[in-house]
Structure formats: structure tokens, C-alpha cells
N, C-alpha and C positions, 0 to 999 in steps of 0.2 A: 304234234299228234294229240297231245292231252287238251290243246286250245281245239281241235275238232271234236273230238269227243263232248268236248263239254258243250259245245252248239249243237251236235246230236243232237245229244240228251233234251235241253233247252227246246229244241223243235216239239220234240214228238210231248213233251209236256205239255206245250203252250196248246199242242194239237190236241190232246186229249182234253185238258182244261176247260177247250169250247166247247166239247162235248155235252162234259159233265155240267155247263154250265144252260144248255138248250136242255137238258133235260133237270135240272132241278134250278131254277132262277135264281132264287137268293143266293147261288153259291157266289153270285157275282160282287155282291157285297162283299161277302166275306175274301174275295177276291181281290176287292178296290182298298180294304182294310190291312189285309197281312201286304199286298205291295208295298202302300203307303209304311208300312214300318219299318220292311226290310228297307227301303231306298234311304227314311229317314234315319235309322241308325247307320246302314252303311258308309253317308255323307260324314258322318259325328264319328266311327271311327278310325275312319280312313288316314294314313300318316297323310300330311302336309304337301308330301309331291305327289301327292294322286286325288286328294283333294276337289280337283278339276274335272280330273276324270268321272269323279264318283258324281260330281254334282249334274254333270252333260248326261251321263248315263241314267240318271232317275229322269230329270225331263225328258230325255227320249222316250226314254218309258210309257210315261204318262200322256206323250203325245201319240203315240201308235194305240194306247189305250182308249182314246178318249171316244171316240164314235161308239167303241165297245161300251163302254159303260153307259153311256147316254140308251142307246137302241135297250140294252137290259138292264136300266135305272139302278145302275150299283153304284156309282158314285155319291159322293154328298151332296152335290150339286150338278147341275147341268154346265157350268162353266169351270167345275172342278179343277180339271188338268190344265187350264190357264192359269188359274190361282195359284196353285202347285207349284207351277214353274216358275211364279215370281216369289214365292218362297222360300226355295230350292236355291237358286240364283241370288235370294238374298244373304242364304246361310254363305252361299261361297263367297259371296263379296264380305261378310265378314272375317272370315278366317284367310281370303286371299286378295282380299281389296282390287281394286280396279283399274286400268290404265288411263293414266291424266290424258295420252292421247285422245280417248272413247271424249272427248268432251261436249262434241255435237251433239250426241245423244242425250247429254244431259238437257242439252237448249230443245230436242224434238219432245221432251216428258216435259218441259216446261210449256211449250208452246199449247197441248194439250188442254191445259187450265181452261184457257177463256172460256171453250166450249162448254165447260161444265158451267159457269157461270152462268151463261147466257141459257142454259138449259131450264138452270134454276129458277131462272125467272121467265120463261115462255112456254112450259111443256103444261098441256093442259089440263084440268082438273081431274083427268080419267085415268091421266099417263101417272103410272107410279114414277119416280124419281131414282129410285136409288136401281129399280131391278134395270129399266132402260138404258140408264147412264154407265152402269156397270155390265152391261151385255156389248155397248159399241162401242165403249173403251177398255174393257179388259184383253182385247187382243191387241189395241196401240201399245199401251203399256207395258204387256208381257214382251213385245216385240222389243217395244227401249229397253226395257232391265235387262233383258236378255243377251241382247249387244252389247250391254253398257260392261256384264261380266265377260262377254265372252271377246271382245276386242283387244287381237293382239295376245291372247292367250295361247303360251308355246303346251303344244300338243304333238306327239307322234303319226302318224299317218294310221299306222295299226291300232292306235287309240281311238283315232277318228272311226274308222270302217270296225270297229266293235262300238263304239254308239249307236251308228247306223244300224246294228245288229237289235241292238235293243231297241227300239222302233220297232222294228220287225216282227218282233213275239207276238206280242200281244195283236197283231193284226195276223197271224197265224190264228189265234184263238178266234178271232171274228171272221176268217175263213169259215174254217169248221164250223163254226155256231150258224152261218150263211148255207152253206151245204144240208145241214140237216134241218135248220126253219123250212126251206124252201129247197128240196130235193127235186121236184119236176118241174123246171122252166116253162115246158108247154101248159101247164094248168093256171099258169096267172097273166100269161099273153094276153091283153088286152088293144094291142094297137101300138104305135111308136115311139108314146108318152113315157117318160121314168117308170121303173116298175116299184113302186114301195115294197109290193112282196118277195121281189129278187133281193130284195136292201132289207129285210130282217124286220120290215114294217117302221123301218126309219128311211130317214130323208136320203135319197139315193144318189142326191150331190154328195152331199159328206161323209156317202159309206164309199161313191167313187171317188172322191179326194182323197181317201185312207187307203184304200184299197191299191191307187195309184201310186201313193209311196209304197208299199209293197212292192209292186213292181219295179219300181226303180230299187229299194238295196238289196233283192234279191238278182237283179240285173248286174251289181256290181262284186256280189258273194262271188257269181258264176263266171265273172271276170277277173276277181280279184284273189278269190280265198277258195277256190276248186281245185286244190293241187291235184287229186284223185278220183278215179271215175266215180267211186259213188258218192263223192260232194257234187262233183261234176251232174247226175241224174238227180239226185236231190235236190239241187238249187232251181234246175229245169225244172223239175214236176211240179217244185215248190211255188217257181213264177208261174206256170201253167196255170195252176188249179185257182191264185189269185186273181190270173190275168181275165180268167174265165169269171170271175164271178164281176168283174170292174167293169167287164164288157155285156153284161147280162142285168145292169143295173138302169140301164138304157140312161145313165146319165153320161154325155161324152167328154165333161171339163176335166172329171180325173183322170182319163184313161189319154186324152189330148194332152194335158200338162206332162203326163208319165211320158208319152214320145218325144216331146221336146226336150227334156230334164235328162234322158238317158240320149239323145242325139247328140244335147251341148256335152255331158260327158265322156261319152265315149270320143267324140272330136281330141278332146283337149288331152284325151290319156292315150290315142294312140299318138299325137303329138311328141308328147313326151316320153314315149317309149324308142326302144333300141330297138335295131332289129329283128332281133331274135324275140325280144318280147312282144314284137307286133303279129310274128310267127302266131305264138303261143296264144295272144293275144285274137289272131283270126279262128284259130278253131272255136274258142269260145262263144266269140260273136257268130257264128255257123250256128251251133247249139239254140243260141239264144234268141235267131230267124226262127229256127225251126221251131222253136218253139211258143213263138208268136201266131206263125202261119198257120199249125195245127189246131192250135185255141183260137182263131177265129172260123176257121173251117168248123172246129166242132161248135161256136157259140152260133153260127146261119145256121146250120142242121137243126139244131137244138131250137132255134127263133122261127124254124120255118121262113127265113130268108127277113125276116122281120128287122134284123137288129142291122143288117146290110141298108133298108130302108130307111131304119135311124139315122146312121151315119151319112146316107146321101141328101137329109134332109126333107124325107119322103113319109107321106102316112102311110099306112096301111095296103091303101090303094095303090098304092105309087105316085100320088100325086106331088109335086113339091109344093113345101111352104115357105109362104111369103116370107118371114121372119125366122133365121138360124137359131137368132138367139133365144126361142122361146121366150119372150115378151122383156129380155133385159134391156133392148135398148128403150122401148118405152121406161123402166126405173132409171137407166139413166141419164133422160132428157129431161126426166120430172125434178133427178136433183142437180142434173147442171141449173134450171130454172131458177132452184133456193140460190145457188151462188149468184147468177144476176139479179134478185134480188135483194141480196146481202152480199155484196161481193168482200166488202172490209171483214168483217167478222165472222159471217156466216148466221145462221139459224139455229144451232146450238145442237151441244149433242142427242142424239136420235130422234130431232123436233121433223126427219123427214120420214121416219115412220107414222108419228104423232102426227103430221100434216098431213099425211093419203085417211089416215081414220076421220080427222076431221071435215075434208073432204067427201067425205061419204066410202071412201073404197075403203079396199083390207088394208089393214097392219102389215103390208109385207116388208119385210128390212130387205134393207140392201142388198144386192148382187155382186156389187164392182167397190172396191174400198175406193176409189181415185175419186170416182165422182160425188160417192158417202164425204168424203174428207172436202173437198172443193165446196160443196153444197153447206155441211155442218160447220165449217172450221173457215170459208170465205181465202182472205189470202193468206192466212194463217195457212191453210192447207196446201198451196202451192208450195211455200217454205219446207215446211215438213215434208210431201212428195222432193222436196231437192236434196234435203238431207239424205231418205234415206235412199235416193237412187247413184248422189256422187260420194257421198260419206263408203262405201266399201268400192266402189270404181276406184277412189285416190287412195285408199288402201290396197290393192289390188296391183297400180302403179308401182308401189314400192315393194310389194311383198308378193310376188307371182307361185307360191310353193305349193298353194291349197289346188290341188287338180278337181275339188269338188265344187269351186267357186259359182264359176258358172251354172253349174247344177244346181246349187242352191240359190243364188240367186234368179235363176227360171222358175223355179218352184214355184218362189216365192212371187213373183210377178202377174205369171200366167194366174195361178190359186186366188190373186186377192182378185182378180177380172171378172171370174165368174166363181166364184164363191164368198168374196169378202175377206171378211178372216172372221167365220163362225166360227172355225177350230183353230185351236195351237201350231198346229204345223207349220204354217206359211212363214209364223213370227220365229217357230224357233230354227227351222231350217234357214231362215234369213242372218239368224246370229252366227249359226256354224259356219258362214261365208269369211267369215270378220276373224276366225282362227289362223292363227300362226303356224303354220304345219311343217314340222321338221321329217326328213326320212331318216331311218337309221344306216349309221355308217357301216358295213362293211370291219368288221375287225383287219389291220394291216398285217398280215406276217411277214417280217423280215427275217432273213438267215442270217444266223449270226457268225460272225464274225472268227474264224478258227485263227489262235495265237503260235 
């Protein structure tokens, strides 16, 4: 009862927070600063068996934070909450060291190198060095440290799904903040292109990437942690109102990975439920229909049948377009090309942005990490795609306990396809796959024994 209470509370903070933050901007700062100290002392005073937990719980944080700060420039940087997490990840590898198993991970952070190398010496005179190379490699890296702590790390299951909680917050606050920037959907309708203005006047991939993990741990709250009806309508209204706004971003990569990520889930945990809990278990998932079916019903009303045209592929008109992906597969045929042309080494890190500039086109980075890493990194990059797609599969072989495996490992697959890894999520929801996940026992009562 006291651990609901305290998520209340938490909710309707983080709700109010976005508020206060759409109407006075800088509070966002001051936002990204008192975070930033509570997480880092609570890592420093935390005893030794919790340790883990505290240090999971601040990058969560900061990962559910990140598009939030970026859209209302409170962070210290734009790659802030990646930095963070290999900071964060570093403090607990000192105080809790790391598993000799994780050792692949050490060869995928090594393998990395060349590219910098080769960067060094090909990125052109225009191309800064240090902002490029640190923008397409600070999500490899966070991804490897990440795993490298979190590999084989004995955790609770209830520790787990209150991580996933903190995630969650701070994209409550970027709800809200979305609601009141852009209150009437119908006045920024333009046709069946991303809305920027539905997205807070940021990038409406990455506020539907975020927004899409919303939807999945509040999908697992309503599954998991609803003992009572009004967590039970809370958790609904809570998915609802994000669901709405992920589906109103007319971006569909977040809101397409969010189905998949909650489909591999719920698969693998009615699986492993009894019967009684698959009972309990169907009411839920009922709730959690209807509450999908509703917010799409109200996001067509709301689009004027617009956002239905999105999804089919269609403009305006109704016409269908040639190309789904909105122009990704043209980026990445341009950097399958860098890998035939450098298939050993590759072209060096981010010389395939630096190659469309010189070329005459835009700067635009990458979409898909697979064909970013093949193209930059040559067979180096194959290597490293082996790493990390069998490195938690053979994990996974021997330790089947984590029922969010798959989940996170979707996340992370589907997100780098058509997002990359602009944001932290992909890398660190890939590391929470690689957790040790224990459930708690049951205390035994025996009768004792009358003399």
C-alpha cells in the first residue's frame, strides 16, 4: 500500500512538473540540475546491496528524461542523458565491479576504435571531429558500458518493474508539456507528413520513440502492479493520454515498436503464468484493448481520418506512396554502398554523413544503426552486429528468468531500424535484457511439531 501511494504521489508530480515547465521554460534546467544530484548522491549513499538498483534507477531516469530535455533545452548538452549513463554505470562498476562473464562486450568497445581512427584521418575539413564522432558513437558505447555493468546482475523482478517506473516519470512530464504546447490537433494538421507541432516542435521520431516506451511500462503497471481499481483506471487513462499523443505525432516507428515490444511481452508472461494468473491476467489485457481501441478512435476524430491515412500509407488524398519508409531505404542503400566500398574497415565514423554533405545533399544521419555500422565500421561492423545479437541469445540459453527479455531485446532492434540510436533507450533497455532476474520466494510456513 505505501509502495502505491508513493507512485501516486510520483505521477501527479511529474504531471504537474510538465506544467510548470510549458509555462515557465528555465524551470527545466533547474529540473535537469536538482535530478542530476538527487540520482548522484542517492547512487554514493545507497548501502552496497542496492547499489545496483540505485545506479539502474538514475539511468532510467535520464533515459525517459532525455527527449524532455532536448525539446526544452534543460539539459547540459544534447547527448546529455547518454553521457550520464556511462557515468552512472561507471560509478557502479566501481563500487560493484563487473562480471568476467560480460567479456564480449569488452572486444564490441574495443572493436569500436578503428572507426575513430579512420575518422581521424578522412572527415573533412568542414566536419568538426570531436562533436560528429561523439554524436555516432556515444550511443555504441553507452550500449557496451551498459551491458558490461549490467551483465548477470542478480536483481528482483519488483526491482526490475520499479525501474521501468522511473522511465516512466519523466515522460509523464513530457506528456503534459505535449498536451498544453499543442492543445488542438486540428490547427497544425497539415497533410500525413510527421507533425513537429504535435511533438513539442521537436523531432517527432524521438518524441514517438519515448513516448512509445510510455506505452509499453505503463502497459506492464496495468498488467503487473494494478492490484486495485483505481491503479487499475490510472494506469488506463495514463496509457491512454500517452498513447494519444504517440499516435498524433504522425511518426509510426514509436508507436510500431510499442506493438511489438508489448506483444513479445505479453506472449512470454502469459506463458509463464498459472492459471489463475492468466484469469487475472485477461481482465487486464481487456482494459488495456479498450484502451487502445478508444484512443485510436479518438486520435481519427481528432485527425479528421488523417492519421488513419498515415498508417495506411496514404496522403491526404488517399493516394498511396511509393516508399513506406519515408525515404530510409534510399539512406540505407547510400551506406550499404560505403561498405562495398570499404568493406574491410569501413569509412570511418560519421564520414557517411560527412559523404551526403560532400556530395552536395544534406547532412542527414543515419536512420537504421545496421547499415550506419556495416558502412562505417566495414567487417568490423558485422562482428559487432554478431556480438550483440548472440551475446544475450546465449545468455538467455542459460538463464530464461528475465520475462522482459524479449521485450527488450525488441525494443532495442526494432528502435535502432528506424531510429538509429539518437537516444539512450535502445542501448539501455538492451542492457536490462542481460539481468539476472530472481522472483521472490513465498515465505514456507510449517506447523510445528506438538511434543
Amino acid at each position: 500500500m505505501k509502495s502505491n501511494n508513493k507512485y501516486v504521489f510520483l505521477i501527479i508530480l511529474h504531471a504537474v512538473l510538465g506544467v510548470v515547465i510549458y509555462l515557465a521554460l528555465p524551470v527545466s534546467k533547474v529540473y535537469f540540475n536538482l535530478a542530476l544530484l538527487y540520482f548522484f548522491v542517492n547512487i554514493i549513499i545507497s548501502p552496497k546491496n542496492k547499489k545496483t538498483i540505485a545506479v539502474l534507477q538514475a539511468c532510467a531516469y535520464f533515459v525517459g528524461a532525455e527527449v524532455l530535455f532536448r525539446m526544452t533545452k534543460g539539459g547540459l548538452a544534447y547527448e546529455a542523458s547518454k553521457y550520464l549513463i556511462i557515468v552512472f554505470v561507471l560509478i557502479g562498476m566501481f563500487y560493484k565491479g563487473i562480471s568476467g562473464k560480460g567479456y564480449s562486450y569488452f572486444i564490441y568497445l574495443v572493436l569500436l576504435v578503428p572507426s575513430v581512427i579512420l575518422a581521424s584521418m578522412n572527415l573533412s575539413l568542414e566536419a568538426n571531429f570531436r562533436t560528429n564522432v561523439a554524436f555516432v558513437l556515444s550511443g555504441p558505447t553507452c550500449l557496451g558500458l551498459a551491458a558490461l555493468f549490467a551483465y548477470d546482475r542478480k536483481i528482483s523482478i519488483n526491482a526490475l518493474t520499479n525501474i521501468l517506473m522511473y522511465a516512466s516519470l519523466p515522460i509523464v512530464s513530457m506528456t503534459m508539456y505535449l498536451y498544453f504546447y499543442n492543445p488542438s490537433i486540428e490547427e497544425t494538421l497539415s497533410g500525413t507528413s510527421s507533425n513537429f507541432a504535435a511533438s513539442g516542435g521537436f523531432g517527432p521520431n524521438q518524441v514517438s520513440t519515448i513516448l512509445g516506451l510510455g506505452m509499453i511500462v505503463f502497459t506492464v503497471r496495468l498488467l503487473l502492479h494494478s492490484p486495485t481499481l483505481f491503479l487499475k483506471v490510472l494506469n488506463m487513462s495514463l496509457l491512454a493520454l500517452i498513447s494519444f499523443r504517440a499516435v498524433v505525432t504522425f511518426s509510426r516507428g514509436g508507436v510500431f515498436t510499442a506493438i511489438i515490444v508489448i506483444a513479445a511481452f505479453v506472449v512470454l508472461l502469459y506463458n509463464k503464468s498459472s492459471r489463475k494468473q492468466r484469469n487475472q491476467l485477461a481482465i487486464s489485457f481487456f482494459l488495456f484493448l479498450t484502451s487502445i481501441i478508444v484512443t485510436w478512435m479518438i486520435s481519427s476524430a481528432m485527425t479528421m481520418g488523417l492519421i488513419d491515412k498515415r498508417y495506411a500509407n496514404e496522403d491526404a488524398l488517399g493516394r498511396g506512396k511509393d516508399d513506406i519508409t519515408t525515404g530510409r531505404v534510399e539512406l540505407f542503400m547510400d551506406e550499404i554502398e560505403g561498405f562495398i566500398q570499404s568493406p574491410f574497415l569501413g569509412i570511418g565514423a560519421s564520414r557517411v554523413k560527412d559523404r551526403r554533405l560532400g556530395m552536395g545533399g544534406k547532412g542527414v544521419v543515419s536512420h537504421n544503426e545496421i547499415s550506419r555500422l556495416l558502412s562505417e565500421h566495414g567487417l568490423i561492423g558485422i562482428i559487432i552486429l554478431l556480438i550483440l545479437i548472440f551475446t544475450p541469445l546465449s545468455y538467455r540459453s542459460r538463464n530464461k528468468n528475465n520475462i522482459f527479455f524479449y521485450a527488450f531485446l525488441a525494443f532495442w532492434f526494432a528502435t535502432i531500424n528506424h531510429s538509429a540510436m539518437r537516444i539512450a533507450a535502445p542501448a539501455f533497455l538492451y542492457s536490462l535484457s542481460l539481468l539476472n532476474v530472481k522472483y521472490e520466494k513465498r515465505p514456507l510456513h510449517r506447523k510445528r511439531l506438538i511434543k
